[in-house]
C-alpha positions in Angstrom: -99.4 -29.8 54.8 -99.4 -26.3 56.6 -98.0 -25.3 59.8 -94.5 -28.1 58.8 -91.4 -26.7 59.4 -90.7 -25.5 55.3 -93.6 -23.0 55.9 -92.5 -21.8 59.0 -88.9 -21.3 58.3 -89.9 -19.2 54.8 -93.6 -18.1 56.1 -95.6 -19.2 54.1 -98.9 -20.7 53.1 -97.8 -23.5 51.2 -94.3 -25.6 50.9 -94.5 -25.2 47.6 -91.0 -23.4 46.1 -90.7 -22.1 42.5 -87.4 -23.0 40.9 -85.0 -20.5 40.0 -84.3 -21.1 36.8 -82.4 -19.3 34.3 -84.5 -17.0 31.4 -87.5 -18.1 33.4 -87.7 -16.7 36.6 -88.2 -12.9 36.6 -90.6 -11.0 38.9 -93.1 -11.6 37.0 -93.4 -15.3 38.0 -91.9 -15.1 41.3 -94.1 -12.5 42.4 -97.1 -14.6 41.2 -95.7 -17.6 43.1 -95.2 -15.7 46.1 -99.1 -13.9 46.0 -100.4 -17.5 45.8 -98.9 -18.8 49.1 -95.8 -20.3 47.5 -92.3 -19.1 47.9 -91.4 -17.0 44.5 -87.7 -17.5 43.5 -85.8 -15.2 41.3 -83.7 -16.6 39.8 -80.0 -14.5 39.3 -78.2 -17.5 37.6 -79.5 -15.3 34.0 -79.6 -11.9 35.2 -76.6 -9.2 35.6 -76.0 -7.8 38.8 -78.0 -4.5 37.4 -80.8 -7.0 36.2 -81.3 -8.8 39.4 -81.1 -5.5 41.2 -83.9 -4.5 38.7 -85.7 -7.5 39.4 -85.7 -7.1 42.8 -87.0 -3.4 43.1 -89.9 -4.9 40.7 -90.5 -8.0 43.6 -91.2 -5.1 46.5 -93.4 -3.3 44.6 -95.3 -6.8 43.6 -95.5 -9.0 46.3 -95.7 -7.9 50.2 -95.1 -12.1 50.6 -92.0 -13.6 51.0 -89.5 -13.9 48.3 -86.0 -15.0 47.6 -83.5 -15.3 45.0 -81.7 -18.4 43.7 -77.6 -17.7 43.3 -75.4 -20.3 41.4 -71.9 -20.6 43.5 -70.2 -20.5 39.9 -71.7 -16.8 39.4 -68.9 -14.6 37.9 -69.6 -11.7 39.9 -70.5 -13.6 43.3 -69.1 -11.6 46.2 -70.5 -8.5 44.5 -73.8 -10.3 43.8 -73.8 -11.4 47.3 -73.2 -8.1 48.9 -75.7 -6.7 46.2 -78.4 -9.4 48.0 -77.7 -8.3 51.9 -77.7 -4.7 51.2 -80.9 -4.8 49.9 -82.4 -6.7 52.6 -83.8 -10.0 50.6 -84.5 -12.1 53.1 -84.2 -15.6 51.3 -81.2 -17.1 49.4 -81.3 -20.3 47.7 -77.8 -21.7 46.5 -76.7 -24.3 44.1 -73.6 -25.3 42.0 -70.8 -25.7 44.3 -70.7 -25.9 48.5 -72.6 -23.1 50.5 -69.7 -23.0 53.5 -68.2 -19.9 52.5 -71.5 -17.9 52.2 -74.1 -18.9 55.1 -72.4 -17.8 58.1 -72.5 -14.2 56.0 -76.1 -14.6 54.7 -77.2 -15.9 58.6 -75.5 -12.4 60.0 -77.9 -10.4 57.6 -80.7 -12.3 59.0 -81.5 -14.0 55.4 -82.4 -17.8 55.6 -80.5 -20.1 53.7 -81.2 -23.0 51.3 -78.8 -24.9 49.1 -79.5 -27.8 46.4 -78.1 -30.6 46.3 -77.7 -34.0 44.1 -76.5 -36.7 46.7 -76.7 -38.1 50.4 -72.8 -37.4 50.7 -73.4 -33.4 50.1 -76.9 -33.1 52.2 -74.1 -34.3 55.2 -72.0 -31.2 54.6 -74.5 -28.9 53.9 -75.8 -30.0 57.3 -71.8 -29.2 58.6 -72.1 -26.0 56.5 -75.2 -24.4 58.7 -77.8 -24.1 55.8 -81.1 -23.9 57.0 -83.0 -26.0 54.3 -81.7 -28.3 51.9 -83.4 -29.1 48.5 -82.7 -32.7 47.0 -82.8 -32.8 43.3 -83.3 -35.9 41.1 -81.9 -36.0 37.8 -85.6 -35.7 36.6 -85.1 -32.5 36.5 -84.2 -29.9 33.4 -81.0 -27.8 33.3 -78.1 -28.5 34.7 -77.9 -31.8 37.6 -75.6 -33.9 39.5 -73.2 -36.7 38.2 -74.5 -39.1 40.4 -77.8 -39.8 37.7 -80.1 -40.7 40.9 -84.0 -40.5 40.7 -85.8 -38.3 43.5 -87.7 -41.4 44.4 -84.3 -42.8 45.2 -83.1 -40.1 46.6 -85.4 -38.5 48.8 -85.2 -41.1 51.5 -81.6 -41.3 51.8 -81.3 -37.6 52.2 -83.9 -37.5 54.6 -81.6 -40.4 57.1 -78.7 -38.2 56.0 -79.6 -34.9 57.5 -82.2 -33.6 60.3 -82.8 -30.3 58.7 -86.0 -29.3 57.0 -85.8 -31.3 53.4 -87.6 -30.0 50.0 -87.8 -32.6 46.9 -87.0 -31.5 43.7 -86.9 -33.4 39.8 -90.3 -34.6 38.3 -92.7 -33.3 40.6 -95.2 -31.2 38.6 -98.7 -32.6 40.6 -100.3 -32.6 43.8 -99.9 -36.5 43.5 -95.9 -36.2 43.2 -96.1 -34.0 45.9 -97.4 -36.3 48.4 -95.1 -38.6 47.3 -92.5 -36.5 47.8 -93.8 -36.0 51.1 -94.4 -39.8 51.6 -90.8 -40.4 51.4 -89.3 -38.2 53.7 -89.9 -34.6 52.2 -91.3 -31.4 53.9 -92.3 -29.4 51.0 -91.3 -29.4 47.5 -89.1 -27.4 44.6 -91.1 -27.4 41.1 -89.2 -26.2 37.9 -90.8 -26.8 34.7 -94.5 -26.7 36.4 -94.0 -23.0 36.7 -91.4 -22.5 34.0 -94.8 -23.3 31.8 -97.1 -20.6 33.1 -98.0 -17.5 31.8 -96.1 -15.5 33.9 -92.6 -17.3 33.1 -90.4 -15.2 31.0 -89.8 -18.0 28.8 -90.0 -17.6 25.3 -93.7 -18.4 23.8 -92.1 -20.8 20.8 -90.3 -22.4 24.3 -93.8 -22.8 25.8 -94.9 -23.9 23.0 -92.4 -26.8 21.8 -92.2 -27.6 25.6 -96.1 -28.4 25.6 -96.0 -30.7 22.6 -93.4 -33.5 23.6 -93.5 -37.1 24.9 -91.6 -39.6 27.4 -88.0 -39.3 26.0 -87.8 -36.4 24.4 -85.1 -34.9 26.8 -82.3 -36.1 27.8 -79.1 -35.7 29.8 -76.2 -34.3 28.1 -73.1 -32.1 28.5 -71.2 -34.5 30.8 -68.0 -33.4 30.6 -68.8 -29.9 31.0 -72.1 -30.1 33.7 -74.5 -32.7 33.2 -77.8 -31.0 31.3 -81.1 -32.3 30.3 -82.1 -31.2 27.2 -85.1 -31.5 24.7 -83.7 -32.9 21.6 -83.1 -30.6 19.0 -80.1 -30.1 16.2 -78.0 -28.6 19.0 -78.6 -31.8 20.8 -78.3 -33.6 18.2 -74.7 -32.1 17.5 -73.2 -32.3 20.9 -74.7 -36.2 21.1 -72.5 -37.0 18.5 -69.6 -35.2 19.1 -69.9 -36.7 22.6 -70.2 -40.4 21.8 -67.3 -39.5 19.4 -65.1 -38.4 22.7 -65.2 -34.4 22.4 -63.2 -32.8 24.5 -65.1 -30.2 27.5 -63.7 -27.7 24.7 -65.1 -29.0 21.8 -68.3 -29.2 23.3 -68.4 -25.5 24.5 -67.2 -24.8 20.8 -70.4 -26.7 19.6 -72.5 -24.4 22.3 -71.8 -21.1 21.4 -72.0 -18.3 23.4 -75.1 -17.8 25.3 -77.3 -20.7 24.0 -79.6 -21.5 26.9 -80.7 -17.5 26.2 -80.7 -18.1 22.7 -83.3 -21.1 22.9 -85.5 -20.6 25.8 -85.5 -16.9 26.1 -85.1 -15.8 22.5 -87.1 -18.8 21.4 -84.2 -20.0 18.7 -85.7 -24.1 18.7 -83.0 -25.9 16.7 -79.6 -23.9 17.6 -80.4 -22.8 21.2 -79.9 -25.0 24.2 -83.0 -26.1 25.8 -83.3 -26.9 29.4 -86.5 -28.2 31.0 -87.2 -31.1 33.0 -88.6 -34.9 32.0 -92.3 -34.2 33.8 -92.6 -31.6 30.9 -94.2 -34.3 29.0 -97.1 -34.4 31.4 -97.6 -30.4 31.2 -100.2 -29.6 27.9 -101.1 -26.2 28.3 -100.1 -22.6 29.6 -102.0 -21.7 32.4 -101.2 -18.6 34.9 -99.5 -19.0 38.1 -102.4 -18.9 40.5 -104.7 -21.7 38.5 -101.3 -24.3 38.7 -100.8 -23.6 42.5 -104.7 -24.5 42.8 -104.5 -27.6 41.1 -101.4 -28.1 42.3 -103.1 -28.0 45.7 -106.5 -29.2 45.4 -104.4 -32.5 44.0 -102.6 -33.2 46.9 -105.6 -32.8 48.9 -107.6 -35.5 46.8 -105.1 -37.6 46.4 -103.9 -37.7 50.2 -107.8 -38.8 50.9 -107.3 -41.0 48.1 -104.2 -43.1 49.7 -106.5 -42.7 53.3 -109.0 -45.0 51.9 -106.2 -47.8 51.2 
């Protein structure tokens, strides 16, 4: 597991990448990631360019390990968060949400590495064109927002791996050193975890989040928001409203109207359970208590080991 090319490109101890997900990953968590050989993520999808800027000061004092922040393409402010990023030399930049060709070459002439996600086959081929260095597949396992295509990381791990050369991290349901192997099994160098870490103590998720996240079962999120960005969701009466105003055929308008402003901060930061939006990912089910960062990464670890000896012995 050390020594592959997803810990030499980032340098570090582990392939294991923190998500950067929105209300959850301040410098609290990605600093706690980083300190325990992972790579910590902020991640600016949440944070105003004075935020992440505070965010990041807090990183350098916190963590002498690498780091890196996760930018959504749709950002409002993008070139100014971008040129925010290079001038204050963070050396990682994981993107999402739309195609990295305009950014890289920029990123590459500051000297920061670059990762970008990605749903499909068809767009791990043009990030390959694009110049990224990494690419991160995601399954629609996973919580917030994910790609129309509905494909599984089991699926979709293999046929990413045939589709490009470059280093490849699986993302969507893996919370375990068992998925990790898996992961591995099929084609991946390292892995992208979400709602494992999104579920610690250092998470700036909401404690009622934490909480409600912690009790449910198989089927109790789901995808949602199609017409505006596909979303899984736990169930809740906000869910339960935009469900039925989509299998009436709501308009991308009416939906948004149904939203409200700010409702992924309203449920998972502000801890609002029934009228705020609640993004986590399907393996949340498996996830029954808040531990801190460095006791998931050593389970996290100490699972893959066993359970690589396990599959030795087959």
């Amino acid at each position: 597991m050390k020594n592959n090319r997803i810990t030499e490109l980032f340098g570090i101890e582990y392939p294991v990448v923190q998500g950067g997900m929105v209300w959850c990953s301040g410098w609290r968590l990605a600093s706690a990631v980083s300190n325990a050989g992972g790579l910590g993520l902020l991640g600016a999808g949440s944070m105003h360019p004075e935020t992440l800027l505070e965010h990041i000061n807090k990183m350098k004092a916190a963590t002498d390990k690498p780091w890196g922040v996760n930018v959504p393409l749709m950002y409002p402010e993008i070139d100014r968060l971008m040129k925010m990023i290079i001038d204050e030399g963070v050396k990682v930049v994981f993107t999402s949400a739309g195609s990295p060709k305009k950014f890289t070459p920029m990123l590459h002439e500051a000297g920061i590495k670059v990762a970008h996600v990605v749903s499909s086959s068809k767009f791990a081929a043009k990030c390959e064109e694009a110049g990224v260095d990494a690419i991160v597949a995601e399954g629609f396992e996973a919580g917030g927002h994910n790609g129309r295509e509905e494909t599984t990381t089991m699926t979709l791990i293999p046929q990413v791996r045939k589709a490009t050369t470059k280093p490849l991290i699986a993302a969507g349901g893996i919370a375990s050193g068992e998925a990790m192997l898996a992961a591995m099994a099929l084609g991946a160098e390292g892995i992208q975890a979400g709602t494992l870490f999104a579920l610690t103590e250092e998470s700036s998720a909401s404690e009622e989040f934490k909480k409600r996240c912690t009790e449910l079962a198989e089927g109790d999120t789901m995808l949602c928001l199609k017409k505006i960005a596909p979303t899984r969701l736990i169930k809740n009466a906000l869910y339960t409203k935009l469900a039925e105003a989509e299998d009436k055929g709501a308009t991308a308008d009416e939906l948004r109207e149904i939203l409200g402003r700010a409702a992924s901060k309203r449920g998972i930061f502000e801890g609002d359970m029934e009228s705020g939006e609640l993004e986590i990912g399907q393996i949340v089910s498996a996830i029954k208590t808040i531990k801190p960062v460095s006791e998931v990464m050593k389970e996290l670890i100490s699972g893959f080991e066993k359970a690589k000896e396990r599959v030795a012995l087959l």
